[in-house]
C-alpha positions in Angstrom: 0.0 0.0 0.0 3.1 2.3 0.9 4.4 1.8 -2.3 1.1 2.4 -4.2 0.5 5.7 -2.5 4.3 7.3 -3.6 3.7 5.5 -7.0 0.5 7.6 -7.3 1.9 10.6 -6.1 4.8 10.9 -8.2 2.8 10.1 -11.5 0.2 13.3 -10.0 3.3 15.2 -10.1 4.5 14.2 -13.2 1.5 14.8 -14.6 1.1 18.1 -13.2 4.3 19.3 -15.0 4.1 21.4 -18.6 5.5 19.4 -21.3 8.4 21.4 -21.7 9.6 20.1 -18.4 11.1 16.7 -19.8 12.3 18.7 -22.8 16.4 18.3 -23.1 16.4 22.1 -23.4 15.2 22.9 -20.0 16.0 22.8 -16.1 14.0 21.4 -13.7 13.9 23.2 -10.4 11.9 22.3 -7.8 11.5 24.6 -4.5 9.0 24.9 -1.4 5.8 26.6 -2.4 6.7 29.3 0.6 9.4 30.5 -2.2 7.8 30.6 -4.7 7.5 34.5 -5.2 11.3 34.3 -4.8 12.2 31.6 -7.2 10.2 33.3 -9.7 11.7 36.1 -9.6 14.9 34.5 -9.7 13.8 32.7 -13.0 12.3 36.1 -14.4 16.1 37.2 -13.9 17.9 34.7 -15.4 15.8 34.5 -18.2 16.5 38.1 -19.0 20.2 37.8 -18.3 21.2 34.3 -20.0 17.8 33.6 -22.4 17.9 30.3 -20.6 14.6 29.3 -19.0 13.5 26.9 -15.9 11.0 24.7 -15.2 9.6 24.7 -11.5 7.7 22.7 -9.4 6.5 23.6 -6.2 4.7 21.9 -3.7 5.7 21.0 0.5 9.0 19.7 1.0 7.9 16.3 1.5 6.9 16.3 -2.1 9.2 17.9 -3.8 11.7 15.6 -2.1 10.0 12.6 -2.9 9.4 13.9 -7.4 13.5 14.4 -6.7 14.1 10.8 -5.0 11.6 8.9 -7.5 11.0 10.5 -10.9 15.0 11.3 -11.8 13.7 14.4 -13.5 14.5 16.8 -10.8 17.8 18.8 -11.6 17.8 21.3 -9.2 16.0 21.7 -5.5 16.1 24.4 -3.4 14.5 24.5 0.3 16.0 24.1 4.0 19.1 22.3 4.1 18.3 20.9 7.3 15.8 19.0 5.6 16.9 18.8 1.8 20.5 16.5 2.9 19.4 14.9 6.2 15.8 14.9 6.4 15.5 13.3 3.2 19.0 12.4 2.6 18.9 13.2 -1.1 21.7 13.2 -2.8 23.5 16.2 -4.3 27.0 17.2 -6.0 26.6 21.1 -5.7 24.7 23.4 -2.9 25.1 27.1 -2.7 23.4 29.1 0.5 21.1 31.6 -0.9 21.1 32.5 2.6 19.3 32.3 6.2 15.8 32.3 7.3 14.7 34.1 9.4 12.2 33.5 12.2 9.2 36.2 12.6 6.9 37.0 15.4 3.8 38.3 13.7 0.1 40.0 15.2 -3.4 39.5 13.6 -4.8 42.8 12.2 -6.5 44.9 14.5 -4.7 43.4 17.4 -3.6 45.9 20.4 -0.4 43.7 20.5 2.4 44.5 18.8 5.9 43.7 20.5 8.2 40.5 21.5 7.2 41.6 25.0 3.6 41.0 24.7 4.3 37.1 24.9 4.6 37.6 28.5 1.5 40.0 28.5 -1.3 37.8 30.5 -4.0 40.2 28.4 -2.7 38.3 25.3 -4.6 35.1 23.8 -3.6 32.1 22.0 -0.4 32.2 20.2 0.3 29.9 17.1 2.8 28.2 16.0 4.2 25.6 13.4 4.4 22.0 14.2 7.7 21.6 16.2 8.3 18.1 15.1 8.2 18.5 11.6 8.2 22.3 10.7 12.1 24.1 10.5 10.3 27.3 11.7 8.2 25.5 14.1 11.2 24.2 15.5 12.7 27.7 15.9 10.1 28.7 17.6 10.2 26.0 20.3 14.0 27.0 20.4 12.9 30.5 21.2 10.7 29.9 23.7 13.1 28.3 25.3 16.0 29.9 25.0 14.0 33.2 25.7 13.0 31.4 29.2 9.0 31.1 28.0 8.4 27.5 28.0 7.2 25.9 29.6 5.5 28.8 31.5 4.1 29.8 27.5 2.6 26.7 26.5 -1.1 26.3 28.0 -1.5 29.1 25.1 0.4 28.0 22.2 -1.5 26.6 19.1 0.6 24.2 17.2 -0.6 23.7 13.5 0.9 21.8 10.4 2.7 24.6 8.4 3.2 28.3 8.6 0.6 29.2 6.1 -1.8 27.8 8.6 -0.2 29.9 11.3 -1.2 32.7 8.6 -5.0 31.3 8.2 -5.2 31.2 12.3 -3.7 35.0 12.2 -6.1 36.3 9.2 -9.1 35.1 11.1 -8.1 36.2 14.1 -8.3 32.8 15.8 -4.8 34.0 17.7 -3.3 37.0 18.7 0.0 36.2 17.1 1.8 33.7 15.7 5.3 32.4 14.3 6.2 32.5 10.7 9.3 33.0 8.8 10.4 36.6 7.3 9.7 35.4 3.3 5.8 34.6 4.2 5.4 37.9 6.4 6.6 39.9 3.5 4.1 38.2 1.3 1.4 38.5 3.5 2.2 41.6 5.2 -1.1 43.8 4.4 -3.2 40.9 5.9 -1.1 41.1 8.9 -0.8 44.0 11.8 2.3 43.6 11.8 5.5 41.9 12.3 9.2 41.7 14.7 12.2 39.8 13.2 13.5 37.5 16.1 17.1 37.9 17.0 19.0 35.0 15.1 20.9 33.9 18.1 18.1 32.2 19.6 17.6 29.4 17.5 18.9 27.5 15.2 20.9 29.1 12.0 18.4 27.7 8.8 20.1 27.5 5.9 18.2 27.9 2.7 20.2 26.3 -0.2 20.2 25.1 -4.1 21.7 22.2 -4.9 22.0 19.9 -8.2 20.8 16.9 -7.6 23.5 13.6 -8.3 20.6 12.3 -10.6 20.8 15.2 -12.9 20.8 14.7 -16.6 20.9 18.5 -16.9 24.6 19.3 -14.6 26.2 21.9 -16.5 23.2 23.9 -17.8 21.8 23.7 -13.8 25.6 24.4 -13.0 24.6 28.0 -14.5 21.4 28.7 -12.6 23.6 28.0 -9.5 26.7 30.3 -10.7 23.7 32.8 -11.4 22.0 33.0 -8.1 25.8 33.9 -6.6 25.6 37.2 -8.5 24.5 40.7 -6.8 21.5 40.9 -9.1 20.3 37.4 -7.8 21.4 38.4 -4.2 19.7 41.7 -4.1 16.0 39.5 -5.1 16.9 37.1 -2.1 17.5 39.7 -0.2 14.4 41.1 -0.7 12.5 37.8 -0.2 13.6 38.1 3.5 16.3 35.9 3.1 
């Protein structure tokens, strides 16, 4: 049966793809839906600069590491180290850091909270949060609240959820007060939010966002350039503003 469901799932995602994607001309990236304003961008960019286009997939992690694993169509992934090489163990012969996520605390609209500080405010409600076992951010957020002193005094009102678009959906319908997300969703989602603080880095983990060309790659060299691409200033400066 376990075999039958990541048989099915790969030929969805296969099927999903444009035609172009198994085309010899092309590049298949695949990246976390949470970048995908980023990586597009990024592909918009290197378009212009080199005429060469990408294919992308996006999707959770889970699945894009499984298309990777299975369907030996994947050239390029780009997502949390953390769980790209030792999560899911797949195997690569080039990374490159686009650089470091960043862990946010962020406030429902129309909430009178606004500050780190109010975490400790007994006024304030629920607080949600990503799930710790499976979520990088979620993780950093336990690591935190810990670090920070709040747990386990903080967890009668923490909400964990699956993923930190759920965090969002809990923060847009004001089912919290605040929440934890990372700096790339904020920034999409900012006018639906009332607001947002950057955590200080030094109380979690570092989370390393990388590329890397897959071992399986048909495509090395012309994924090669996407990767010598994104280590340019003009690549940089869209990471950058991507809240990486």
């Amino acid at each position: 049966m376990r075999l039958l469901r990541i048989c099915t799932l790969i030929l969805s995602l296969i099927l999903a793809l444009p035609a172009s994607a198994w085309a010899d001309s092309d590049v298949v990236l695949a990246a976390g839906a949470g970048y995908k304003k980023m990586v597009n961008a990024l592909s918009a960019a290197y378009q212009k600069k080199t005429g060469k286009t990408l294919d992308l997939i996006y999707g959770n992690m889970g699945r894009v590491t499984t298309l990777a694993k299975e369907s030996g169509k994947v050239d390029i992934v780009l997502g949390d180290q953390q769980f790209l090489l030792k999560r899911a163990a797949l195997a690569v012969t080039e990374k490159t850091e686009l650089g470091r996520g960043k862990l946010v605390l962020a406030f429902a609209k129309g909430s009178k909270f606004s500050k780190v500080a109010d975490l400790d405010n007994p006024e304030a409600g629920r607080i949600a949060m990503p799930d710790t076992s499976k979520a990088i951010y979620g993780r950093a957020a336990r690591e935190y609240l810990t670090k920070t002193g709040r747990l386990p005094d903080i967890k009668p009102r923490l909400v964990e959820v699956a993923t930190v678009p759920q965090v969002f959906s809990y923060l847009a319908t004001g089912e919290v007060d605040m929440g934890f997300l990372n700096l790339t969703h904020a920034l999409n989602v900012k006018d639906k939010l009332g607001g947002y603080v950057v955590l200080d880095d030094k109380d979690y983990s570092p989370i390393s966002i990388i590329a890397a060309i897959l071992e399986s790659s048909a495509n090395k060299d012309k994924a090669q350039s996407f990767i010598d691409f994104v280590k340019t200033d003009e690549a940089q400066a869209i990471v950058r503003a991507n809240g990486l």
